[in-house]
C-alpha positions in Angstrom: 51.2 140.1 88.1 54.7 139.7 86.3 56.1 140.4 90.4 53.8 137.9 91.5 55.7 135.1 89.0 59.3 136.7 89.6 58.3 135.7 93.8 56.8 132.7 92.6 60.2 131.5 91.3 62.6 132.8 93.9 59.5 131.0 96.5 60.3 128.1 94.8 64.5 127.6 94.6 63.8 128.2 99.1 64.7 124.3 100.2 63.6 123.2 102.8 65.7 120.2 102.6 68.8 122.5 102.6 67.8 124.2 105.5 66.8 121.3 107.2 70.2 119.4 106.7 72.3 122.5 107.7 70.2 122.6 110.9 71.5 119.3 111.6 74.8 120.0 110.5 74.2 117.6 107.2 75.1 118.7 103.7 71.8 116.8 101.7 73.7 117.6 98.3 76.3 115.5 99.0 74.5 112.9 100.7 72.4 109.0 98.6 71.0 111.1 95.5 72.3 114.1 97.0 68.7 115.6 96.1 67.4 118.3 98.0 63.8 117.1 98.6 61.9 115.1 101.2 62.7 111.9 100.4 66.2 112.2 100.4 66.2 114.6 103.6 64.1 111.2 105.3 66.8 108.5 104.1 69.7 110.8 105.8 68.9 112.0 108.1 65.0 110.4 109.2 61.3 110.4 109.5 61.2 113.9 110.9 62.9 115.4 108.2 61.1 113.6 105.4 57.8 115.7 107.6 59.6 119.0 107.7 60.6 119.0 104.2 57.5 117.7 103.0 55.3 120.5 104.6 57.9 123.1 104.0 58.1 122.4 100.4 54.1 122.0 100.3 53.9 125.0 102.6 55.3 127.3 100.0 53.6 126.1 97.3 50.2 125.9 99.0 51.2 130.0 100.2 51.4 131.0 96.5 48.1 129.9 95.9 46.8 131.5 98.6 48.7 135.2 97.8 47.1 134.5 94.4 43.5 134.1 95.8 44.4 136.9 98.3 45.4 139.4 95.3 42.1 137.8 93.4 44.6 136.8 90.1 42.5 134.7 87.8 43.1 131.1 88.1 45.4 130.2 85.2 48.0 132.8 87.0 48.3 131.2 90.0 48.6 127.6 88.6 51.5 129.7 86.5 52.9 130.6 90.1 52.7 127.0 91.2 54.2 126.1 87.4 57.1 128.6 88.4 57.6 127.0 91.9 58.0 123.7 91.0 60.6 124.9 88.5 62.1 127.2 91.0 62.3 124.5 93.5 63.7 121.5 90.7 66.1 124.5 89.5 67.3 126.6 92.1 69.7 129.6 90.5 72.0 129.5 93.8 72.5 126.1 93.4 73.4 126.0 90.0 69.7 124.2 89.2 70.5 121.1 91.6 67.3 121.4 93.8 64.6 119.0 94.9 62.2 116.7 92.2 59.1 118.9 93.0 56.4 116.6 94.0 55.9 118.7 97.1 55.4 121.8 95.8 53.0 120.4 93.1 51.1 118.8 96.0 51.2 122.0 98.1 50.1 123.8 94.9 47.1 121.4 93.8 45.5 120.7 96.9 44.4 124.0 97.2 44.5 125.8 93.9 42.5 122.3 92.2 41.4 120.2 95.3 39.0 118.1 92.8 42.2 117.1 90.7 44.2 116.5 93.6 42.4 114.0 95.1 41.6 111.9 91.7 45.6 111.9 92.0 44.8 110.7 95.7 42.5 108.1 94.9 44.5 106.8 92.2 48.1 106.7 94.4 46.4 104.5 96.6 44.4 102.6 94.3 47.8 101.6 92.3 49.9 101.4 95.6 49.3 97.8 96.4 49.8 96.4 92.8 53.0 98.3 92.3 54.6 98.8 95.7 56.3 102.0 94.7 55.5 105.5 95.5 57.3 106.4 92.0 55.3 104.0 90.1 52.2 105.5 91.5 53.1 109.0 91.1 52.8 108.6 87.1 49.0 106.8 87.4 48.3 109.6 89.9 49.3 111.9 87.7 47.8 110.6 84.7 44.4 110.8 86.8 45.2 114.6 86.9 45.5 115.1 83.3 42.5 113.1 82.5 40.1 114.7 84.8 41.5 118.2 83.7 40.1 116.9 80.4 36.7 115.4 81.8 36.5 118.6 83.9 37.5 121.0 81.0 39.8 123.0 83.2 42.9 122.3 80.8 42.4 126.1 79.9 43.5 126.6 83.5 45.4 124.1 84.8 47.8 124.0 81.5 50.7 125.3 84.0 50.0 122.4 86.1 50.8 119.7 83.2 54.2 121.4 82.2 54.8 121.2 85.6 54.1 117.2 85.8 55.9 116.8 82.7 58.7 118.7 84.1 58.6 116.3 87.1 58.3 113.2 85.3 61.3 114.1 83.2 63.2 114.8 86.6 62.3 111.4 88.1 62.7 109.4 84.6 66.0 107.2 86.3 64.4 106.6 89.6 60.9 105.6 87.5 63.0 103.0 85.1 64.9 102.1 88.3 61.6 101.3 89.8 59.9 99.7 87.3 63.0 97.5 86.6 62.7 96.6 90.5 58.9 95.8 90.1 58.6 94.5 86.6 62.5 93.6 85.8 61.6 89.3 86.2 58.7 89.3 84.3 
């Protein structure tokens, strides 16, 4: 198992932002936030990267869970894999830890390892998106529906990877979540 965590991690720091920016000749560290993940891939360079990182960074953590299932681990080792990923993929060693912000991967990870919590983060995305009008905004009610159905669903014993892992996120996104709530809330 301790070889499935090791791939996990080195699964994880592979960007698909990277790759996608030095296929169009674009160096995505240097470029806006100069974060390697979707949303910075889509404000550079467009739509159809935003898609291709997306699903590539999904894509690997959804394959995780899958070679977990595949080698029958027990569930709280594959959400370690996905916990692993997302760190692999916010801190990459050959970057010198200046990856992506992990949403991604946590998605890819959680809609298949925990489809139940993934979509009460669904619902409560769109539920939230019209008040706030801010995918950042939304992502902490979303994942606040993930910890609270853990809880209602008492799979914590489980899923306990998949918390450090939104706290590790949230941490990661804390300036573009005060920037966004400053932009939404700043007047009032």
């Amino acid at each position: 198992m301790w070889i499935y965590f090791i791939i996990s991690y080195l699964v994880g720091t592979l960007l698909t932002a990277w790759l996608v920016g030095k296929w169009k000749g674009v160096d995505l560290s240097k470029e806006r936030s100069g974060n390697l993940g979707a949303r910075n891939a889509g404000a550079v360079i467009g739509k159809r990267a935003f898609l291709l990182t997306f699903l590539g960074d999904a894509g690997k953590g959804a394959a995780l869970v899958f070679a977990g299932f595949y080698f029958d681990f027990p569930l709280w080792a594959i959400a370690v894999s996905g916990l692993l990923a997302v760190i692999g993929h916010i801190f990459p060693f050959w970057l010198r830890g200046r990856g992506g912000k992990g949403i991604a991967v946590f998605i890819g990870v959680t809609f298949f390892l925990t489809p139940e919590l993934f979509l009460a983060m669904f619902v409560m995305f769109i539920a939230f998106y019209p008040f706030f009008k801010s995918a950042t905004l939304c992502m902490l009610s979303a994942f606040t529906a993930f910890i609270v159905m853990a809880f209602v669903l008492q799979v914590i014993p489980v899923v306990w990877p998949l918390v450090l892992a939104i706290i590790i996120i949230v941490i990661k996104h804390r300036f573009d979540i005060e920037e966004s709530y400053q932009k939404r809330f700043g007047g009032i």
